[in-house]
BAFI-400281 format. One line per field, with one value per residue (C-alpha): x, y, z; residue number from 1. Coordinates in steps of 0.001 Angstrom, whole numbers, always signed. Layout:
<rs>
X: c(X, ...) .
Y: c(Y, ...) .
Z: c(Z, ...) .
num: c(NUM, ...) .
</rs>
This chain:
<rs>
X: c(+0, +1126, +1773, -1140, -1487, -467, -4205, -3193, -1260, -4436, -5751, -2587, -2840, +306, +790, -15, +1742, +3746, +1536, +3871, +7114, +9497, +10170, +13883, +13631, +12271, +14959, +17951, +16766, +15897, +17311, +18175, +19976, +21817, +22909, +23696, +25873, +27901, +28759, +29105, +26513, +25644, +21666, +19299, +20828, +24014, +22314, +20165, +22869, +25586, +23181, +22128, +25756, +27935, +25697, +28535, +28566, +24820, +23282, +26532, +25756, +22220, +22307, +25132, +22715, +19878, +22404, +22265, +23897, +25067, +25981, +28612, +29842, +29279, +31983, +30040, +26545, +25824, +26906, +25333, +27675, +24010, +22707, +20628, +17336, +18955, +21534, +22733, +22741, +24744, +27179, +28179, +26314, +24372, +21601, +18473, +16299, +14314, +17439, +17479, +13528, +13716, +16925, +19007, +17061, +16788, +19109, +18831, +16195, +14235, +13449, +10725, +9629, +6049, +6504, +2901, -282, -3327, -6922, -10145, -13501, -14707, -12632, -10871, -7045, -3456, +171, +3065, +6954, +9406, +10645, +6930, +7131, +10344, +9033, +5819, +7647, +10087, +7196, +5427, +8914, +9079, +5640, +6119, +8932, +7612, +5362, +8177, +8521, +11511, +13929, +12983, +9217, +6319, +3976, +482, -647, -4418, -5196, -7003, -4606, -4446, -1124, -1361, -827, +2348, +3829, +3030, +4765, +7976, +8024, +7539, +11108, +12790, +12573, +13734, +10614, +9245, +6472, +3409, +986, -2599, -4989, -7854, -10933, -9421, -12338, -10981, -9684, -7231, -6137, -5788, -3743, -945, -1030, -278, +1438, +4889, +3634, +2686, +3226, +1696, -1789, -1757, -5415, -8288, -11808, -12739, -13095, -15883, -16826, -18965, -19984, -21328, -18774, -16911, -15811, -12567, -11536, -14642, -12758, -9676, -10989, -13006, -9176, -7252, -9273, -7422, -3965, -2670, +672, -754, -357, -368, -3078, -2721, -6014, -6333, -9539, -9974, -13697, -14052, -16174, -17229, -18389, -15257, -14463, -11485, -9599, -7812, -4293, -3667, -5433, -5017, -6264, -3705, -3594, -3049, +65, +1815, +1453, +3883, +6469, +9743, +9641, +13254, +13970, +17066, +16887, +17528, +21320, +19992, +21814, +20887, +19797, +17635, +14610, +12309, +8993, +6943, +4319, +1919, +271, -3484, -3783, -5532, -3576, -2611, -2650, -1000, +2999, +4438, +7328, +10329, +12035, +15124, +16246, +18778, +15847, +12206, +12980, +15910, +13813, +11236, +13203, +15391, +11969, +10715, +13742, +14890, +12102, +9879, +12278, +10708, +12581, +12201, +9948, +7437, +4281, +3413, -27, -582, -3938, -3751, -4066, -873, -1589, -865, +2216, +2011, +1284, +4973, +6119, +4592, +6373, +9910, +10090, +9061, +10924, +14065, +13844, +12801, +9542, +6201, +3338, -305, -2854, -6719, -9042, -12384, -13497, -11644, -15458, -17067, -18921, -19048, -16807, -14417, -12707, -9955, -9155, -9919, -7729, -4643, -5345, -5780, -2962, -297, +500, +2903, +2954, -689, -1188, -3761, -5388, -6765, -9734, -10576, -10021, -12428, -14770, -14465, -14601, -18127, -18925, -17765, -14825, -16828, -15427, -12175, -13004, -13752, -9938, -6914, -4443, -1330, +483, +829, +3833, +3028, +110, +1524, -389, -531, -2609, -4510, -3511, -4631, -6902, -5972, -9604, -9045, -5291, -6085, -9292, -7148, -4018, -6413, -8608, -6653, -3414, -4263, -2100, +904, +2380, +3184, +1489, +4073, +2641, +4005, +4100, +5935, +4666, +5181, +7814, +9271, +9737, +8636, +8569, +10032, +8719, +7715, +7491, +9828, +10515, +13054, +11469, +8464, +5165, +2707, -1183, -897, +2928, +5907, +9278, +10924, +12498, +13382, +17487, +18801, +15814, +17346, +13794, +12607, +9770, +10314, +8581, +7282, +11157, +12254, +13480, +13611, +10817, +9428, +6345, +4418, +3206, +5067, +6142, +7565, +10373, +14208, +17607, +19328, +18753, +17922, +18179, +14871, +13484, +11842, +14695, +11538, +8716, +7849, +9084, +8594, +11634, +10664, +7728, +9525, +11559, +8657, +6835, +9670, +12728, +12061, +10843, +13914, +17520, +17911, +15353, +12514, +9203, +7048, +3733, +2762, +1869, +4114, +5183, +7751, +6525, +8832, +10183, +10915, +8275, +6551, +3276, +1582, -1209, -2331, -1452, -4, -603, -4126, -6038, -9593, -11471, -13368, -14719, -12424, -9516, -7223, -7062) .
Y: c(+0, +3211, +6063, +7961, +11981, +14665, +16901, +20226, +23167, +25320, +23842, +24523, +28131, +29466, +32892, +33148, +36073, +35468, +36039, +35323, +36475, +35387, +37550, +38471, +37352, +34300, +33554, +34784, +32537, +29150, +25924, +26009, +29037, +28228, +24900, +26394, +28824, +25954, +24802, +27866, +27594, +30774, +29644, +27231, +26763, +25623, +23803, +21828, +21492, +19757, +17784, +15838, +15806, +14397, +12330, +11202, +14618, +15547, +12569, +13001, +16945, +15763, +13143, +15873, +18364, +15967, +14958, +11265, +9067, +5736, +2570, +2281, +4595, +3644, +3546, +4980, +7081, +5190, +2015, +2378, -1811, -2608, +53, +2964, +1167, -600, +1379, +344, +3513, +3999, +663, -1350, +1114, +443, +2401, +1529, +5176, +4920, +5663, +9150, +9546, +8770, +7260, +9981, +12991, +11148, +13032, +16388, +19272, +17535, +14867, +17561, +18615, +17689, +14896, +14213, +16103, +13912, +15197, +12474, +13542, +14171, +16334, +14347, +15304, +13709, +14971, +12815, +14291, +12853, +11214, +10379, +8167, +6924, +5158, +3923, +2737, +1132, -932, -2092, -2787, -5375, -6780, -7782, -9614, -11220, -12461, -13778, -10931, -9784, -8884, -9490, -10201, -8219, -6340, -5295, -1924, -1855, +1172, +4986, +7939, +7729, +8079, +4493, +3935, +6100, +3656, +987, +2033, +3019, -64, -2557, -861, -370, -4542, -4418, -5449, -4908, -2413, -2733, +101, -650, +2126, +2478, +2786, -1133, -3612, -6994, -7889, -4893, -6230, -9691, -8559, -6847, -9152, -12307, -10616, -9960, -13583, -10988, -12906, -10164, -7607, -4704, -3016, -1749, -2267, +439, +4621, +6844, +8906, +12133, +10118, +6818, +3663, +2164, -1228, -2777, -5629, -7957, -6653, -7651, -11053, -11769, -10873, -13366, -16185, -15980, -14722, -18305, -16689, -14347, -15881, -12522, -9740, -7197, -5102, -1547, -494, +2610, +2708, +1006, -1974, -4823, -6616, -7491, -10704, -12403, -15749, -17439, -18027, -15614, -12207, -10343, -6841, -4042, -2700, -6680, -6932, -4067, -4360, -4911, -4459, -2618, +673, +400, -1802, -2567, -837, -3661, -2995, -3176, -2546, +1051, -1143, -3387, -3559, -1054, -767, -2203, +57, -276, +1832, +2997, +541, +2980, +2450, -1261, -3815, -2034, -2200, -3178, -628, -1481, +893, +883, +2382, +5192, +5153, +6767, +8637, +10429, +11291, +12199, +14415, +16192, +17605, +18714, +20642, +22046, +23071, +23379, +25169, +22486, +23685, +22114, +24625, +24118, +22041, +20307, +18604, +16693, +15159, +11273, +7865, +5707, +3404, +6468, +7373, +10918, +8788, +7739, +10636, +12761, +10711, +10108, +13911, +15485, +12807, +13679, +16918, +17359, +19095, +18123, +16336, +16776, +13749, +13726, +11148, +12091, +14154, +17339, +19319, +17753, +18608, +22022, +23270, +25459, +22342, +22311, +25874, +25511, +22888, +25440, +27694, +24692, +23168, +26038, +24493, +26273, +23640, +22412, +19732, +19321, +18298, +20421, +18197, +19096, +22871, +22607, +21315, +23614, +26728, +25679, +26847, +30143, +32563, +32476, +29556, +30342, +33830, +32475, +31432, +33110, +30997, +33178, +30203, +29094, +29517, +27721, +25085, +22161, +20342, +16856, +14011, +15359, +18899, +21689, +24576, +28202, +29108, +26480, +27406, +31210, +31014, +29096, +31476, +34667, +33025, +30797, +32693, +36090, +36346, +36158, +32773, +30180, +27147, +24842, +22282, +18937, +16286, +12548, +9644, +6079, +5040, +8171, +8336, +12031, +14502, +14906, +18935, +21071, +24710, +26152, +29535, +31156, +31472, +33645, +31414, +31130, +29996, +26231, +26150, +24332, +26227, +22935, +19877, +18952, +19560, +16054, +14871, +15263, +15915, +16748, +16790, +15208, +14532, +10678, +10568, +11457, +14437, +17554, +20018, +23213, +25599, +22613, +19474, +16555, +13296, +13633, +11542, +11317, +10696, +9502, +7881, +9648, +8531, +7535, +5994, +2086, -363, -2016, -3562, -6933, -10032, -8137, -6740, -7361, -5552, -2421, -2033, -2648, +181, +2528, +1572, +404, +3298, +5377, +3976, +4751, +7049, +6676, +7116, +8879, +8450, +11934, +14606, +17717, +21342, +23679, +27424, +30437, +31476, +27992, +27102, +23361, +22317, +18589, +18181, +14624, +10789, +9513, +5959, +5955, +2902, +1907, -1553, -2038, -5529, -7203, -5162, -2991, +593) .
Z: c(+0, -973, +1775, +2604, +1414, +3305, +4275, +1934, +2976, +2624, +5242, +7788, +9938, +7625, +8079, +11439, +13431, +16985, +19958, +22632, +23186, +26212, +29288, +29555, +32901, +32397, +29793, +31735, +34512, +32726, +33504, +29032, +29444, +32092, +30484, +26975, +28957, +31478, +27728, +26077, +22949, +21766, +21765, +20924, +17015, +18068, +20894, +18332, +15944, +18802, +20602, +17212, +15710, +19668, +20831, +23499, +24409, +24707, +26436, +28946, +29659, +30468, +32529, +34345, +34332, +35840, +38782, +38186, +40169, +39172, +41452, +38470, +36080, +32481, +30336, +27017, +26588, +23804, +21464, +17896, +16763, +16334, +14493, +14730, +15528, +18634, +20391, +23765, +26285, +29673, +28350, +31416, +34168, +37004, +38137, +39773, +38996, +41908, +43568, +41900, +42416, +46290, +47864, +47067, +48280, +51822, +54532, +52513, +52601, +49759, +52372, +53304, +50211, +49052, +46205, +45826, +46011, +45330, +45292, +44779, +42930, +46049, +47486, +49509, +49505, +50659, +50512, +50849, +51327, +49741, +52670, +53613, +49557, +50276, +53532, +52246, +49038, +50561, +52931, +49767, +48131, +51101, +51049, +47368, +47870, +50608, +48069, +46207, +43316, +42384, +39542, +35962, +37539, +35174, +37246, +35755, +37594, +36937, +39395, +39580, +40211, +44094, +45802, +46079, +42404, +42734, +45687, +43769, +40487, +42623, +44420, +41723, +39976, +43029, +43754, +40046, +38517, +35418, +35828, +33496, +33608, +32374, +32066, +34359, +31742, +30085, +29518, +29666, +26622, +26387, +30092, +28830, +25675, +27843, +30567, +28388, +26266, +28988, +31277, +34172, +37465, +39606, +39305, +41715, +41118, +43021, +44363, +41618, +41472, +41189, +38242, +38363, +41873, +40288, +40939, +38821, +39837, +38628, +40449, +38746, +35197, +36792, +37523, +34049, +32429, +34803, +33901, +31168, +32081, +33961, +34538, +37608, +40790, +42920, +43049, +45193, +46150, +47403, +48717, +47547, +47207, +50581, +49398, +51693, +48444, +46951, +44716, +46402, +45223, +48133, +47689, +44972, +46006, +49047, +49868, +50315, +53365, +54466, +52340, +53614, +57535, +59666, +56948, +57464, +55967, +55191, +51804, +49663, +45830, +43736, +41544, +38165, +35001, +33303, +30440, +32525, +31748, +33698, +32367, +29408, +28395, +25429, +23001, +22620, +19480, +17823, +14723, +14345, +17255, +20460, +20680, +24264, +24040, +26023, +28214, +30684, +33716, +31783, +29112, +29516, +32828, +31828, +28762, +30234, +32838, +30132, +28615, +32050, +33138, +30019, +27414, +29569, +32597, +35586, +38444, +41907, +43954, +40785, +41165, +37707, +37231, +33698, +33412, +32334, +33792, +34250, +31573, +29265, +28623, +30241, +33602, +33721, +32446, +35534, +38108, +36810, +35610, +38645, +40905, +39156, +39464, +43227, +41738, +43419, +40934, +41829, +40664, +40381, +40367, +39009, +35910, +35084, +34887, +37957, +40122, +37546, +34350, +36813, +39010, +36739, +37944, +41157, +41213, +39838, +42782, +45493, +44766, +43143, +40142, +37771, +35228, +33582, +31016, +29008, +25764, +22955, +23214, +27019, +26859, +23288, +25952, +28378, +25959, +25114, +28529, +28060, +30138, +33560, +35105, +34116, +35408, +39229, +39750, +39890, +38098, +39316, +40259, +36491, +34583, +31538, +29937, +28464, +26145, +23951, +22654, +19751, +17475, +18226, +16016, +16131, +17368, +20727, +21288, +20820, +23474, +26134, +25808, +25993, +28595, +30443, +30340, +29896, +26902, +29350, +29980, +26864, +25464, +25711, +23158, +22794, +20360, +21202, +22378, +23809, +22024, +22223, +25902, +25985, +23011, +19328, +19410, +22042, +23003, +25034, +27594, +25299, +21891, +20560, +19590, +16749, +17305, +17583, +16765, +18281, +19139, +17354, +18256, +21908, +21716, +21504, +18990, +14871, +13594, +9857, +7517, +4527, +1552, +16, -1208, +1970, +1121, +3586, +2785, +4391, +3857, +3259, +4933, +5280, +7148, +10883, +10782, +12849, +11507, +14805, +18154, +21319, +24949, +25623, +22300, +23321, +23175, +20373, +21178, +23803, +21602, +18067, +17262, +13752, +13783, +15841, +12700, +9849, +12044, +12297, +10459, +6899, +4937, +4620, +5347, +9092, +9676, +12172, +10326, +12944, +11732, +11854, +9535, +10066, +8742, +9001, +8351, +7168, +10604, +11889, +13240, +13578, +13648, +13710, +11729, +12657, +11845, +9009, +10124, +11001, +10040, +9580, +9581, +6183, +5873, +7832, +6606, +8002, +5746) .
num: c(1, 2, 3, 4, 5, 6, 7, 8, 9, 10, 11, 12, 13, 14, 15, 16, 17, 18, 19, 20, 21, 22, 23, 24, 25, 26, 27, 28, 29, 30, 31, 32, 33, 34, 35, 36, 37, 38, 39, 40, 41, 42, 43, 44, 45, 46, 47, 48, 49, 50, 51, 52, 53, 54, 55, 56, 57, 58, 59, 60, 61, 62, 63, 64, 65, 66, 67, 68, 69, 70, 71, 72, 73, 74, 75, 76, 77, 78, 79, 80, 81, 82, 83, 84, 85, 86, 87, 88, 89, 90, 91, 92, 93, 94, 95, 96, 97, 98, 99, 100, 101, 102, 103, 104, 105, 106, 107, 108, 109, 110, 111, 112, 113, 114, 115, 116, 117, 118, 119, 120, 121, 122, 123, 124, 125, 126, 127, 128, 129, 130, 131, 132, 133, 134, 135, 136, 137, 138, 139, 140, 141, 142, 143, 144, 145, 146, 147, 148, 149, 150, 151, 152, 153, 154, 155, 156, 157, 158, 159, 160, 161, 162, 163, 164, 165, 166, 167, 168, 169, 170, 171, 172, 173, 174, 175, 176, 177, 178, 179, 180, 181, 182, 183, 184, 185, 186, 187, 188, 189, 190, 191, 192, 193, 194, 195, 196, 197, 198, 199, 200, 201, 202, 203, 204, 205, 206, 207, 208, 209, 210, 211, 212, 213, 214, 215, 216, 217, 218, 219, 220, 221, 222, 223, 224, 225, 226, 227, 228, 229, 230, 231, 232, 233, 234, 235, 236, 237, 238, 239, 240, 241, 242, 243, 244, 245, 246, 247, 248, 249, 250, 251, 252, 253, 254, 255, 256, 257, 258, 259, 260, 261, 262, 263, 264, 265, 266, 267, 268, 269, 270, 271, 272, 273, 274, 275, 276, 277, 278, 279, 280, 281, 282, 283, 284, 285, 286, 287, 288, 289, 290, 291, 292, 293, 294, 295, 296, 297, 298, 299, 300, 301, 302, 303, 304, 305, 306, 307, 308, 309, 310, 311, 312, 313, 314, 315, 316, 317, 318, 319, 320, 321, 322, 323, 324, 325, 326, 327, 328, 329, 330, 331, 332, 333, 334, 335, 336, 337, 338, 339, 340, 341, 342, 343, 344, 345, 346, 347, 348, 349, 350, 351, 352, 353, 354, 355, 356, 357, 358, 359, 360, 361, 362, 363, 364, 365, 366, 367, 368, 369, 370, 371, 372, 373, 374, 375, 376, 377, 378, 379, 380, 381, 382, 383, 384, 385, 386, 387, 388, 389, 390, 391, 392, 393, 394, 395, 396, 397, 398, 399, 400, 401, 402, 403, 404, 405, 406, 407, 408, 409, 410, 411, 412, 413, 414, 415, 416, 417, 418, 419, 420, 421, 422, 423, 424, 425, 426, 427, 428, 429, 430, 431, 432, 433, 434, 435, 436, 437, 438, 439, 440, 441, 442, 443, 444, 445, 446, 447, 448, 449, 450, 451, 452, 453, 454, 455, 456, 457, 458, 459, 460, 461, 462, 463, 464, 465, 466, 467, 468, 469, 470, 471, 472, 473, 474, 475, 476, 477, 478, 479, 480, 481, 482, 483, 484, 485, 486, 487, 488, 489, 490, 491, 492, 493, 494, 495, 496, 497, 498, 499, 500, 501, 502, 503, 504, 505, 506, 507, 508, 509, 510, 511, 512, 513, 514, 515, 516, 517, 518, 519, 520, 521, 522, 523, 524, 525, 526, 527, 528, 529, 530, 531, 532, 533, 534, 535, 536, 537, 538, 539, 540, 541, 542, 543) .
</rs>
């Protein structure tokens, strides 16, 4: 089949004018300024430039400039014997990362930092300090392997946002597990698919949540999916609804709170290779069967850190809240960015417009967040509802609205940048995904911004547009593609490796094939314009 046609230039917001410039300020004091100058780059073009030409160098710099701390040094950022499509990263070091999320902050003023804000649909609310995680981690860490789980072990976590989830997820890497996050909404046969697919040994899920106050059970979904997933012998099973009418199967399930008492609160961080395996995560499946993407300790979370801290200037006294579920990629991405940093992460469990359209800015206020994510579909939503809500809060505390998972129109961006951000503080849009680890574009606190636009590529990712021929091409729409590797980029996908390079690797000699329709306008400029990839079902075939 031939590659599908790029959706015509006239239909692209070309020609826009900038509607955002930086604040000298802001600029003088970013974490990306203050990097460029420790390696004196004369600004973001010679940034981009180095970063995708000395890779050695870059990915070093970074991981530098994140403070990582190894159990062993490596002895090369990155060997490329295999080829482009499966580099080996951090060669020969050791590094659990839940050591640089938790261990290493203990004993120092970020010990009494808030790492986790949570608030529940109903108001209910919870903070946890980072050495308040550490200790609760490190109990859980214990009461799995009391359970026999351990390194190498795959972990489904089938669980709403609660701080739970979060101990969970830190717990299952730091007994050098292999975490898999499953989203929240899954019926069962998207649980089944990605628990068979890695053999997971272990489910850690819940009673259920509540949505716009009706319940939502989950452990009966859990249970219709194990029936057919023989290689679970552990469920775990927090309460978070508080039911007394939960489905339990003696000798393999046991409720939560059960697990974890009397447990030290004290645990041993598994040594793991940097190239271990940390986390397998799969895709939506919205365009082809879903992908479990493979991901490593020196992988995903120094990915996702790097895009934090540097384009989008994360520093630790900020509060970032991105609205997903864990078995999205942006789930992840919350927790090992903000961990890494020494920033603070605020979750929600309920629906973004409940009880009325204005929780969502209530919640900026409650909770000080500086950093907001968000999708162009949700604040589309929201507009229809008109200024008011948005009105009733303050929103001071915001520094910046991130957004990602669908592109955006002028007429949305333009009503939450006047509304939302009274024309002030950037959209920092941002366009990646799973297999990415983070983003390929995004915005940034040093350049001026277009409607709908990206600043460019996240320094580190060698992005272009190209044409069917793969040829470069600008002022016109094109195919999102990259011409080199990049820390975090899936080591391929669970047991396919053939299929990892038929999705990514075969169109164009050594070039990643994104999937995504993209454009480069006249000042430099990106914008994303949708999938290239998308498929349909037509009679049994896939289109």
């Amino acid at each position: 089949m031939s590659a599908p046609s790029p959706p015509s230039s006239d239909t692209f917001p070309f020609g826009q004018e900038v509607v955002w410039t930086p604040d000298p300020d802001v600029v003088a004091e970013a974490n990306l300024t203050r990097f460029m100058d420790r390696h004196d780059l004369s600004g973001l073009s010679a940034l981009q430039a180095r970063s995708t030409t000395d890779l050695e160098w870059f990915w070093n710099a970074v991981i530098e400039d994140l403070d990582l701390e190894f159990y062993r040094d490596y002895d090369e950022v990155v060997d490329l014997s295999d080829g482009l499509a499966f580099p080996s990263w951090c060669r020969n070091g050791r590094m659990n990362i839940v050591h640089n999320l938790l261990d290493k902050w203990q004993g120092t003023p970020v010990e009494e930092r808030e790492a986790l804000r949570w608030e529940g649909e109903n108001g209910a609310t919870e903070t946890l300090t980072y050495g308040e995680l550490h200790r609760r981690v490190g109990r859980c860490a214990n009461a799995l392997r009391a359970r026999g789980l351990g390194k190498g072990d795959r972990i489904g976590l089938y669980m709403p946002m609660t701080p739970e989830i979060v101990v969970a997820f830190l717990a299952i890497i730091k007994i050098g597990g292999v975490l898999l996050p499953l989203f929240s909404g899954y019926g069962t046969g998207a649980l089944v698919t990605r628990l068979r697919g890695v053999d997971a040994k272990a489910l850690i899920t819940a009673d259920g949540f509540a949505r716009r106050g009706a319940p939502i059970h989950m452990k009966e979904t859990a249970d219709e999916a194990l029936r057919r997933c023989p290689s679970v012998e552990h469920v775990l099973v927090h309460r978070h609804l508080g039911r007394d009418d939960v489905p339990m199967t003696d000798g393999r399930d046991v409720f939560w709170a059960e697990a974890l008492a009397g447990h030290d609160t004290e645990a041993r961080t598994e040594r793991t290779a940097a190239e271990d395996v940390l986390m397998v995560i799969y895709t939506s499946g919205t365009t082809g069967p879903p992908k479990g993407t493979v991901h490593t300790h020196c992988g995903f979370p120094v990915k996702a850190a790097q895009d934090m801290y540097h384009p989008m200037d994360l520093k630790p006294e900020d509060t970032m809240y991105w609205m997903s579920d864990m078995g999205w990629m942006m789930g992840p991405w919350l927790v090992f960015g903000t961990l890494t940093v020494g920033a603070t992460m605020v979750l929600y469990d309920g629906a973004p417009d409940h009880p009325d359209p204005g929780r969502l800015w209530r919640m900026v206020d409650e909770h000080e967040i500086t950093h907001l994510g968000v999708s162009p579909t949700l604040i589309r939503a929201l507009k229809t509802h008109g200024p008011a809500p948005v009105a009733a809060s303050d929103r001071s505390s915001l520094r910046a609205l991130g957004s990602t998972g669908s592109p955006w129109d002028p007429d949305a961006w333009s009503w939450c940048f006047e509304t939302v951000l009274d024309g002030e503080k950037p959209i920092l849009n941002y366009s990646g995904g799973t297999e990415i680890a983070g983003g390929i574009l995004c915005g940034n606190v040093l350049e001026p911004l277009k409607p709908a636009a990206f600043s460019g590529p996240v320094p580190g990712m060698d992005a272009d547009v190209v044409d069917a021929d793969g040829t470069p091409v600008r002022g016109e729409v094109g195919e999102l593609v990259l011409r080199g590797p990049w820390i975090g980029m899936t080591r391929g996908f669970w047991g396919e490796d053939d299929r990892y390079l038929n999705t990514y690797w075969r169109r164009f000699e050594d070039t990643w094939v994104h999937g995504d329709f993209a454009a480069v306008d006249d000042d430099g400029l990106w914008y994303i314009l949708g999938r290239s990839d998308d498929t349909i079902n037509v009679a049994g075939k896939r289109l």
